[in-house]
C-alpha positions in Angstrom: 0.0 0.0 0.0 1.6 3.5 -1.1 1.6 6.2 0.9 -1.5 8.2 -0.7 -3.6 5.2 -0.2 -2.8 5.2 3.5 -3.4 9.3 4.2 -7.3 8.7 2.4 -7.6 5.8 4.8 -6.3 7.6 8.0 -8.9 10.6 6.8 -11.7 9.0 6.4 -11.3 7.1 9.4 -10.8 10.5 10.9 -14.2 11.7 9.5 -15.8 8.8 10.8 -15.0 9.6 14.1 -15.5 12.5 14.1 -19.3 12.4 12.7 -20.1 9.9 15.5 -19.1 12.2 18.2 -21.1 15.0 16.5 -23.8 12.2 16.5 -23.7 11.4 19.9 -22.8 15.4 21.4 -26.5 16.3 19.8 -29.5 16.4 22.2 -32.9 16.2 20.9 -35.5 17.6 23.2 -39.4 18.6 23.2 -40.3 22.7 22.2 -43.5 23.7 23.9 -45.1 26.5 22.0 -48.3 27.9 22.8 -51.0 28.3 20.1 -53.4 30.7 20.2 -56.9 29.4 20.8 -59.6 28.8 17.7 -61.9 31.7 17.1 -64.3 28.4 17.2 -63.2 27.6 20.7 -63.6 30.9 22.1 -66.7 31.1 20.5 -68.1 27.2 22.0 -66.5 26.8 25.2 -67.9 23.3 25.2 -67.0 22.3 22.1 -64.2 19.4 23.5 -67.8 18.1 25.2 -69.3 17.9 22.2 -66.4 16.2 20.5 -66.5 13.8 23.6 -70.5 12.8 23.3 -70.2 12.4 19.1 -67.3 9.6 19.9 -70.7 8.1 21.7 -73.1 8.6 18.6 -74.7 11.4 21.3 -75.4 14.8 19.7 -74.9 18.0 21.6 -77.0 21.5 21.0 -75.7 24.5 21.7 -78.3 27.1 22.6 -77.6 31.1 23.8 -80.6 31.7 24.9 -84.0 30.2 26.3 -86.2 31.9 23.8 -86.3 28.6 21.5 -87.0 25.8 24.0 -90.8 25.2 24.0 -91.3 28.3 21.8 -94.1 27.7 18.8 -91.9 29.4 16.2 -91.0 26.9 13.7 -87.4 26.7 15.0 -88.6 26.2 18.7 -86.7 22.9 20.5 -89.4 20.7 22.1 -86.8 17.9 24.1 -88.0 14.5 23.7 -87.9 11.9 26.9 -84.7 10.4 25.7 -82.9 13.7 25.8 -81.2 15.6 28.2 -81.3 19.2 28.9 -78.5 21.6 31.0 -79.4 24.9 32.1 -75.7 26.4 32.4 -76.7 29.7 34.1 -79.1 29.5 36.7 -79.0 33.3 37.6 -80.8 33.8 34.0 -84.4 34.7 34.0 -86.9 32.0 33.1 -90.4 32.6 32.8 -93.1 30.4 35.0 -94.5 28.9 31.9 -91.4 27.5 30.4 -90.6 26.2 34.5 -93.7 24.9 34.4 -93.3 22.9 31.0 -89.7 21.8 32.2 -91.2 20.3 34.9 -93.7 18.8 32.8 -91.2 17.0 30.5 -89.3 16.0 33.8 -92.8 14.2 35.2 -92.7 12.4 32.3 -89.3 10.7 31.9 -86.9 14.0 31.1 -83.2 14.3 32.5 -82.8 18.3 33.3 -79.3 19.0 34.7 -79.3 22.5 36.2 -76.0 24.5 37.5 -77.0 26.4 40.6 -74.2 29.1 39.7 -74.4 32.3 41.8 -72.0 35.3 41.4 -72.8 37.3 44.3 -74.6 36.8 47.7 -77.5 38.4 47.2 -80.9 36.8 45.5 -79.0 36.3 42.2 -81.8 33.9 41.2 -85.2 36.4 41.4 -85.6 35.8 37.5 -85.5 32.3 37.7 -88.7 30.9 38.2 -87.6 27.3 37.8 -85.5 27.6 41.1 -88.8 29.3 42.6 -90.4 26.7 42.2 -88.3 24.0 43.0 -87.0 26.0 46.3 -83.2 26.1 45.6 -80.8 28.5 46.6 -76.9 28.5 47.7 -75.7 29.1 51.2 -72.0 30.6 50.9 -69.0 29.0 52.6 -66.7 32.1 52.7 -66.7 36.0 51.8 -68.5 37.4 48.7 -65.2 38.3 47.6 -63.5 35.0 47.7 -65.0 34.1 44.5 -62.5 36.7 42.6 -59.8 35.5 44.8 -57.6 32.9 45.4 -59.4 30.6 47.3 -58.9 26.6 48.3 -60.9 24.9 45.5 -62.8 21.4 47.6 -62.4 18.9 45.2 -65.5 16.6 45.4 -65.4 12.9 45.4 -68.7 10.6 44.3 -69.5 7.8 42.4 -70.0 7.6 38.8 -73.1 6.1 37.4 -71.6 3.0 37.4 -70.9 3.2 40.9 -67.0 3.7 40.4 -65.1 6.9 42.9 -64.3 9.4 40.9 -63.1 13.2 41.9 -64.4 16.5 40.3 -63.6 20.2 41.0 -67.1 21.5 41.5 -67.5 24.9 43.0 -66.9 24.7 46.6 -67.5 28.4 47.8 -71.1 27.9 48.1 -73.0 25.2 48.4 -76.5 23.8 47.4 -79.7 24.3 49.3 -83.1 22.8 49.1 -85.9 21.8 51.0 -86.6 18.8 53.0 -89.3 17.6 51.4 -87.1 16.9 48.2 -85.8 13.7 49.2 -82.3 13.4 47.3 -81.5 10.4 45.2 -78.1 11.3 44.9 -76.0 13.6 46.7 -72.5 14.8 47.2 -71.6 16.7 50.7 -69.7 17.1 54.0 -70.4 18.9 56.3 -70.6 22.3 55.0 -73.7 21.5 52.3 -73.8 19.8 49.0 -72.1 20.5 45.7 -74.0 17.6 43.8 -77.8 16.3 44.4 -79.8 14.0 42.2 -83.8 13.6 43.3 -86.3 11.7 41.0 -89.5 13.9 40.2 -92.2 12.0 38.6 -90.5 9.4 35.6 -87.6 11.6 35.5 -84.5 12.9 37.0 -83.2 16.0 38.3 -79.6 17.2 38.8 -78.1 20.3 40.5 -74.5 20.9 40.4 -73.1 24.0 41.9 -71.5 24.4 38.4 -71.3 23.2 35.3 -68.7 24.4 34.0 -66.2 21.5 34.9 -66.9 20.3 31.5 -66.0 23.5 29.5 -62.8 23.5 26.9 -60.4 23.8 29.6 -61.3 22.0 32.3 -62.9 19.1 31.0 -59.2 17.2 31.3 -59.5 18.2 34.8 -59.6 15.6 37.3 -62.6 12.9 36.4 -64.7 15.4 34.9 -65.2 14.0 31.6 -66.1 10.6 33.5 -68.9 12.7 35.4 -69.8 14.2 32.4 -69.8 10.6 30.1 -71.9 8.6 32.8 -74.5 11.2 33.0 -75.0 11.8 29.2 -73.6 9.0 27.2 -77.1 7.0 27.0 -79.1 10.3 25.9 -80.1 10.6 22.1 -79.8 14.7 22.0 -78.1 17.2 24.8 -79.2 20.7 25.0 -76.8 22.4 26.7 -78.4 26.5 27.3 -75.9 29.4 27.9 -77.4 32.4 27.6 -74.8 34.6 27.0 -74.8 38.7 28.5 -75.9 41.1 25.8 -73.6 44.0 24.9 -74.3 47.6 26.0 -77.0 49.4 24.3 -74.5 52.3 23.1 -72.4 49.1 21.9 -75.2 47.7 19.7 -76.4 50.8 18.4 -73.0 52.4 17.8 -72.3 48.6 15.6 -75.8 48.4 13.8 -76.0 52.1 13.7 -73.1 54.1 14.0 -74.4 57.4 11.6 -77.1 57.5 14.2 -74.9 58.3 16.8 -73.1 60.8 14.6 -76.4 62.8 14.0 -77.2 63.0 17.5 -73.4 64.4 18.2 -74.1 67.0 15.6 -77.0 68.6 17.6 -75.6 68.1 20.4 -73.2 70.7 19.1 -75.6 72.8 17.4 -77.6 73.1 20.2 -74.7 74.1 22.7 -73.8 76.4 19.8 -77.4 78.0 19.6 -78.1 78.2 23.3 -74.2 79.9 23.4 -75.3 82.1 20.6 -78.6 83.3 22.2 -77.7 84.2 25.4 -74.4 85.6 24.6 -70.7 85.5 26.6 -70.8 85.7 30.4 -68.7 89.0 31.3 -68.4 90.3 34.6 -69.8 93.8 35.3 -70.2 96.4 38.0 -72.7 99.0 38.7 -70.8 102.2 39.8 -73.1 104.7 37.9 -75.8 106.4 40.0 -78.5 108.9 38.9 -78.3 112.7 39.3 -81.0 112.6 41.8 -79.3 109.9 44.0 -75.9 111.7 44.1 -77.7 114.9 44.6 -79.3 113.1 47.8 -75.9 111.6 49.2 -74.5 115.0 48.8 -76.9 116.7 50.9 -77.6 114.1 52.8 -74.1 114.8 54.1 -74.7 118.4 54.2 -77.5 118.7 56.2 -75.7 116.0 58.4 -72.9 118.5 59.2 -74.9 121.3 59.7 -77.8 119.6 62.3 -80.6 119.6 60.2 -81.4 116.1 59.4 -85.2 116.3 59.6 -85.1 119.3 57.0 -83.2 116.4 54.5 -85.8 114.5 55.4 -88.6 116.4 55.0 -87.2 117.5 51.4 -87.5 113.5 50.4 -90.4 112.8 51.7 -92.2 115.8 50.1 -90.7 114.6 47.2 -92.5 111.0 47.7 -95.7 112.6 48.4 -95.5 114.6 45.0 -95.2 111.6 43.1 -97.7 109.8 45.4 -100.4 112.6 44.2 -99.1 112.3 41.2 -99.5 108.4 40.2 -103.0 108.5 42.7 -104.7 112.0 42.0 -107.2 111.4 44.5 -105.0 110.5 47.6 -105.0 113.7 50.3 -100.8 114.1 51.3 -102.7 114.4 55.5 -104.2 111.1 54.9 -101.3 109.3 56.6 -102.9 105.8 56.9 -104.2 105.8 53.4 -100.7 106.6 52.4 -99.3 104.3 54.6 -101.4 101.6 52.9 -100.0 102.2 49.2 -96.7 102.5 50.1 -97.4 99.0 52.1 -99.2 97.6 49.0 -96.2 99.4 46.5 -93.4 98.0 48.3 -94.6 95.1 50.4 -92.7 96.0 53.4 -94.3 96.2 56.7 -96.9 99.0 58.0 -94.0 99.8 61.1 -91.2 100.4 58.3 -93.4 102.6 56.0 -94.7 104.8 59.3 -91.1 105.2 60.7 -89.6 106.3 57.1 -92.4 108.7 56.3 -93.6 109.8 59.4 -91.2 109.8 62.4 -89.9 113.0 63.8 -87.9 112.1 66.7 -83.9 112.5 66.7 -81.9 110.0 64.3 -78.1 109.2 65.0 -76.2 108.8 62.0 -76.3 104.9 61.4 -80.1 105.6 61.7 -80.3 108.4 59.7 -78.3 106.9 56.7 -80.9 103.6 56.9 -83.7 106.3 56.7 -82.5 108.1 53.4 -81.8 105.3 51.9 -85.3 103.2 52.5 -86.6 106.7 51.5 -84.6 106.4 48.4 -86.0 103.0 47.4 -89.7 103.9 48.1 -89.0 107.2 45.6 -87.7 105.0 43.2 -90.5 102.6 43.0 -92.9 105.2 42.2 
């Protein structure tokens, strides 16, 4: 073997190596990456139970509203014994006559599942006349406020259907209440209430859970939900499952279906600030410092006759001067006729009989805080004449 022969040998054999400890150095590994969620998801939260039930030939109905269940449109949903219905939101109003035809279908051999949700502590369910009727409410464990907290979740533990322990998270801050005459078929407790109760009415069944939502899109995986959820529906023919979801703001369904609407009213809004602006003018602060000829003419010698002792001669000039007009605006009236005057003036200026005698007939000595009152309630008598 030349020489050449042996250098390819030695660098392949070098390459060889060398690619196996490359090889063996390299670390494969799993990448979590999170993936936004379907708009179809968001929009069906229980769209993984759905997916679930069709795997058992069971089909699920999805329902916002109760206006279609016993309605006698031509879309209305009349159940049939072999179905199953879930009311998902017990805090929604239902009228007496749908209770009443629930209960109906439940006499005769219907499976109603209701969540007895409750968001607050106070009679959420007043618009629910199938909890009315039936007597249920919730009897909270801890604060109001807990429920937007962090708070230590029970997990209830039951039997399935087929009599097998199981665990769910059902909602543990309140639990359910009814009365004693129901007697419960089924029930899940300890000894602060119950989160599950099954009671037979009639040929049917009825369930309350404290919520339903265990078997939502992301907590379905949770614990032995979907086994609750399988042995409770897996031998219906149809599940209607009813979440009537909150309506939008009024300004937000107008401003979507009618957003010019909105833009007109705007408009006069502005016109109308504009033409109330326009009619009554800028606000501008002003101050009254002229006075009449007559009125300085009377503060002059008011002052004059002050200084030189002769206050009742002032006074007697001013009051003449209210009598003048006095004959002159009631021809007939007699200047000596004191109380006849005393009654226009009282009439005129609505002040009382004591005030009008003192200003235009009282001779006795005035100091000067009195005598300036008496010119100037003299003044305002001359001036309403």
């Amino acid at each position: 073997m030349n020489q050449g022969h042996l250098k390819s040998i030695l660098l392949v054999l070098l390459a060889l190596i060398v690619t196996v400890y490359v090889v063996k150095s390299i670390e494969f590994y799993d990448k979590e990456k999170d993936v936004a969620e379907s708009k179809e998801v968001r929009q069906q939260p229980f769209l993984a139970t759905q997916k679930l039930l069709e795997t058992h030939d069971v089909t699920m109905v999805f329902e916002q509203d109760y206006q279609r269940l016993y309605s006698k449109e031509d879309n209305g949903i009349t159940p049939k014994i072999e179905d199953t219905v879930i009311l998902a939101d017990a805090e929604a109003a239902i009228s007496s006559s749908l209770a009443s035809s629930l209960l109906d279908w439940v006499e005769q051999g219907g499976f109603l599942i209701v969540s007895v949700n409750a968001s607050d502590q106070s009679d959420s369910h007043r618009a629910n006349a199938l909890i009315q009727q039936l007597g249920i409410g919730v009897d909270w464990v801890g604060d109001e406020s807990s429920l937007y907290s962090e708070y230590e979740q029970q997990i209830s533990s039951m039997n399935d259907p087929h009599g097998d322990p199981i665990e769910v998270s059902l909602e543990s801050i309140y639990r359910i209440t009814f009365p004693e005459e129901l007697e419960p078929f089924y029930s899940v407790s300890n000894e602060e209430g119950y989160t599950f109760v099954q009671f037979d009415k009639g040929e049917g069944l009825v369930t309350l859970m404290t919520d339903v939502q265990i078997w939502n899109n992301w907590q379905i995986d949770e614990y032995d939900n979907a086994i609750l959820m399988l042995g409770l529906l897996e031998e219906s023919d149809t599940v209607y499952l009813f979440k009537p979801v909150e309506q939008p703001h009024w300004f937000t369904l107008l401003y979507g279906h009618a957003p010019l609407f909105i833009w007109l009213v705007c408009v006069l809004i502005l016109l109308a600030i504009w033409h109330f602006g326009k009619r009554f003018g800028s606000v501008s602060a002003g101050y009254q410092t002229d006075n009449s000829r007559f009125s300085e003419h009377i503060r002059v010698a008011g002052n004059h006759y002050w200084q030189q002792g002769q206050q009742l001669t002032m006074l007697t000039q001013v009051r003449n001067t209210i009598l003048q007009r006095i004959n002159q605006k009631w021809p007939n009236t007699n200047s000596t006729d004191q109380q006849k005057i005393v009654l226009l003036l009282e009439e005129l200026s609505g002040w009382p009989t004591a005030t009008i005698e003192q200003l235009m007939f009282d001779q006795k000595e005035l100091n000067q805080n009195q005598y300036s009152h008496c010119i100037k309630g003299l003044q305002q008598l001359r001036k309403m004449l």
